[in-house]
C-alpha positions in Angstrom: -162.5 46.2 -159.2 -159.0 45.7 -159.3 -156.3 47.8 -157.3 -154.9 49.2 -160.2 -158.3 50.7 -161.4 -158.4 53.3 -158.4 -157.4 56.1 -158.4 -153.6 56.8 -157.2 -154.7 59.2 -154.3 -156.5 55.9 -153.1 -153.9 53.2 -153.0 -153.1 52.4 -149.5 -149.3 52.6 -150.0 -149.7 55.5 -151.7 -151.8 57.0 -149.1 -149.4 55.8 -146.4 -146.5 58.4 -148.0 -148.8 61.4 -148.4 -150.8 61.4 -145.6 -149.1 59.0 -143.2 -149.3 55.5 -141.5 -152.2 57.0 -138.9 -154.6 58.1 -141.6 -155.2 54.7 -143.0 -157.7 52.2 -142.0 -156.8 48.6 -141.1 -157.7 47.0 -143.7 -155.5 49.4 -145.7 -152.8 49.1 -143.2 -153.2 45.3 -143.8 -153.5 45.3 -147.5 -150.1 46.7 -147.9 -148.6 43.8 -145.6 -150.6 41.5 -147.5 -149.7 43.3 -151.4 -151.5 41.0 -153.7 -154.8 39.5 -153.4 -156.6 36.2 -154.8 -158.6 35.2 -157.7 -161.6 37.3 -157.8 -160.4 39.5 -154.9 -158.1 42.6 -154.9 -155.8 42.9 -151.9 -157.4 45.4 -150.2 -160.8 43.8 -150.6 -159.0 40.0 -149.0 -157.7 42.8 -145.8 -161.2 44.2 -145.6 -162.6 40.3 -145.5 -160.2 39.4 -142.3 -160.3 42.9 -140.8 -164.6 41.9 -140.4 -163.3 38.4 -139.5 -161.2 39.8 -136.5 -164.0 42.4 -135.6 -165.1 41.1 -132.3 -161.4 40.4 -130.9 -159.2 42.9 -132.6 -156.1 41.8 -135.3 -154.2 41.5 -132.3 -155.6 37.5 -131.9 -153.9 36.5 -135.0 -150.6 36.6 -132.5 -152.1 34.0 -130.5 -152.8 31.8 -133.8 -150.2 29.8 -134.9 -148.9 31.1 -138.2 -149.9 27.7 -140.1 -153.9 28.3 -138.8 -153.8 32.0 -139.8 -152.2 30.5 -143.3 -155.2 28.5 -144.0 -157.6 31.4 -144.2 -157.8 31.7 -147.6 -156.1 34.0 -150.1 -153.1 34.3 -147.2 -150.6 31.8 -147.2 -147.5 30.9 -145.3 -145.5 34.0 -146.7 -148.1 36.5 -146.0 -149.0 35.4 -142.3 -145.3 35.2 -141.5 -145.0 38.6 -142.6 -148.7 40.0 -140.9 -147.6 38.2 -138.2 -143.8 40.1 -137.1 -145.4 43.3 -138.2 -147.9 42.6 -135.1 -145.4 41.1 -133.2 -143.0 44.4 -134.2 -146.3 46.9 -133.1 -146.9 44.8 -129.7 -143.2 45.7 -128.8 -142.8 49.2 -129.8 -145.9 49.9 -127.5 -143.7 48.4 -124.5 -141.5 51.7 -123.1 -138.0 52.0 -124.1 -138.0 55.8 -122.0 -135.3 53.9 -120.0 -136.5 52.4 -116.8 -140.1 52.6 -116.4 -141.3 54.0 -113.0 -144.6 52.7 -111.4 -146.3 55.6 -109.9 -149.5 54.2 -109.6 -151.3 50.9 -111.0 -152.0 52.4 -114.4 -148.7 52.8 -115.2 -148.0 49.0 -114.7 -151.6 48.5 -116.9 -149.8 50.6 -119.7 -146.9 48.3 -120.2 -149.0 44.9 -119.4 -152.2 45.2 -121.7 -149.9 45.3 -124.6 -148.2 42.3 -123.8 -151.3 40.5 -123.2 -153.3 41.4 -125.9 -154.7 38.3 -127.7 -153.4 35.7 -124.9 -155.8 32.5 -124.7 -154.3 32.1 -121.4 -154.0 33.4 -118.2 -150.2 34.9 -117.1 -149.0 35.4 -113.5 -146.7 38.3 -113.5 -144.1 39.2 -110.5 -142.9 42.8 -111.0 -140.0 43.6 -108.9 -139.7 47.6 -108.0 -137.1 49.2 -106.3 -137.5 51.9 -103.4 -138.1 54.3 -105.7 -140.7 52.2 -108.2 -138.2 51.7 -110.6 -139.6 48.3 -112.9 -136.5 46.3 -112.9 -138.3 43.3 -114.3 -141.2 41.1 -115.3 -141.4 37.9 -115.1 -143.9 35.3 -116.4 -143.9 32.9 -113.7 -147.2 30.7 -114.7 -149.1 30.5 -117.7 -152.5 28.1 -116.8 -156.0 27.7 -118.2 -158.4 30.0 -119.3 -159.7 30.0 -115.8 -157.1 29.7 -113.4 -153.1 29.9 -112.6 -151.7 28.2 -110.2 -148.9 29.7 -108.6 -146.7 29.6 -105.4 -145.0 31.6 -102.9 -141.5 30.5 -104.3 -141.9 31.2 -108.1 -143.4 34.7 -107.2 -140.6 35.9 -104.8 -137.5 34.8 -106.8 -137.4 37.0 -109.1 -137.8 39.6 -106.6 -134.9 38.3 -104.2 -132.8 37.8 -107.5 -133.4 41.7 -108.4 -132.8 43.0 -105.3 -136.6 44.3 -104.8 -138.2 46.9 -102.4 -141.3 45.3 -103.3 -143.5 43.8 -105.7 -146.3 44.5 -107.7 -148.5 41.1 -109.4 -150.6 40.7 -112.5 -152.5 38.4 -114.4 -154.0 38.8 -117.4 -158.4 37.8 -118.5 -158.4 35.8 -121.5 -162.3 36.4 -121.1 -161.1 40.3 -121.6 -163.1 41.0 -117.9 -160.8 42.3 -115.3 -163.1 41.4 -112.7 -161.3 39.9 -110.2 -162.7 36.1 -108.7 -162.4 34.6 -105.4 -159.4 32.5 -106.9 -157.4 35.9 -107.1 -158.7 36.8 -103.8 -156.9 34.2 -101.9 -153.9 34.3 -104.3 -153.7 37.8 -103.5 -154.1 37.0 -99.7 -151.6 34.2 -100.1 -148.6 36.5 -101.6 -149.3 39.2 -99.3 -148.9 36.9 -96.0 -145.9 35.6 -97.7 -144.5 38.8 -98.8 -144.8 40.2 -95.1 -142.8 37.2 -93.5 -139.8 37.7 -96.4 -139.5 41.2 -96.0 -141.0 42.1 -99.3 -144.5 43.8 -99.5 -147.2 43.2 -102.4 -148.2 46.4 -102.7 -150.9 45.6 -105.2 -152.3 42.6 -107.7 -153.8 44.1 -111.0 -155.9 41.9 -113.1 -155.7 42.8 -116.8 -158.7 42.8 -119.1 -157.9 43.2 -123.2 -158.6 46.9 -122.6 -158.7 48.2 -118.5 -157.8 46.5 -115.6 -158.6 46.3 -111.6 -156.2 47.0 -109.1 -156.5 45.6 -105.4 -155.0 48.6 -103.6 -156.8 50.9 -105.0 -160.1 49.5 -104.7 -159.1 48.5 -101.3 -159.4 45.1 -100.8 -156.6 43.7 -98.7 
């Protein structure tokens, strides 16, 4: 069937102004991104075809593919990834808070601005976020980006952005690529390592959250030290 054949109350764009951007599907919401199809295939059925491609990790892997290997699926193209991929890239930030200065109460509030940001990553991220004496985030820096198993980090590249900010203390994070927040023995001993160091510079760890693509573990509050 072609686009044109349905009916206008079903055309995703035109669904988009009555009803709003929430009460479309993804494939819909991809199909106006996308606006023309290929031989054969209308545009919404070629977004329905890489929607059930992307089932098992989510649209939000295309940002980890370079734009010339999401090109080559066919039917998209160099003009039509660039533009799926800002509009993801555009979505990813808007979900980071703008509210100001964000302040950590607790180690779900650091979660909420990380899983975003690591959505779709194929690699592990340390993160060093700096706080001030009244949890104010005044930072985060991506010190390390390593395998899909490990980081390697040190004492130095964690604490300088927190000497450079001024910090009370410092929360860390790493992301899963295996989408598992589960933390290993590695993290363990990394978390072990910072705090030791932390204590002799004057700057506490107060906790080491491990991000998985949709909840995370925190080390204070499970209570391992």
């Amino acid at each position: 069937m072609h686009l044109r054949d349905l009916p206008a109350g079903e055309l995703p764009r035109e669904r988009l102004i009555a009803q709003g951007a929430a009460a479309l599907s993804d494939a819909e919401l991809l199909a106006i991104l996308l606006r023309t199809g290929r031989a054969g295939e209308n545009v919404l059925e070629l977004a329905r075809g890489i929607v059930a491609r992307f089932r098992e990790t989510g649209l939000s892997a295309i940002l980890s593919m370079p734009c010339a290997e999401f090109a080559r699926i066919p039917g998209i193209g160099a003009a039509k990834a660039a533009t799926v991929l800002a509009a993801l890239e555009l979505g990813r930030r808007a979900q980071q808070r703008t509210d100001g200065t964000p302040r950590i109460h607790a180690a779900a509030d650091a979660a909420q601005i990380l899983i975003p940001r690591c959505a779709g990553l194929r690699q592990e991220h340390f993160y060093v976020l700096p706080l001030s004496a009244k949890n104010d985030l005044l930072m985060i820096a991506d010190i390390s980006a390593g395998t899909l198993t490990n980081t390697v980090v040190h004492p130095r590249e964690v604490f300088e952005p927190a000497i450079r900010c001024g910090a009370a203390h410092i929360i860390l994070a790493h992301n899963h690529p295996s989408g598992d927040p589960a933390p290993s023995d590695a993290d363990r001993e990394i978390t072990r390592t910072m705090r030791a160091a932390g204590a002799v510079l004057g700057i506490p760890v107060t906790d080491h959250i491990v991000i998985g693509r949709t909840d995370f573990f925190s080390f204070a509050e499970e209570g391992e030290r």
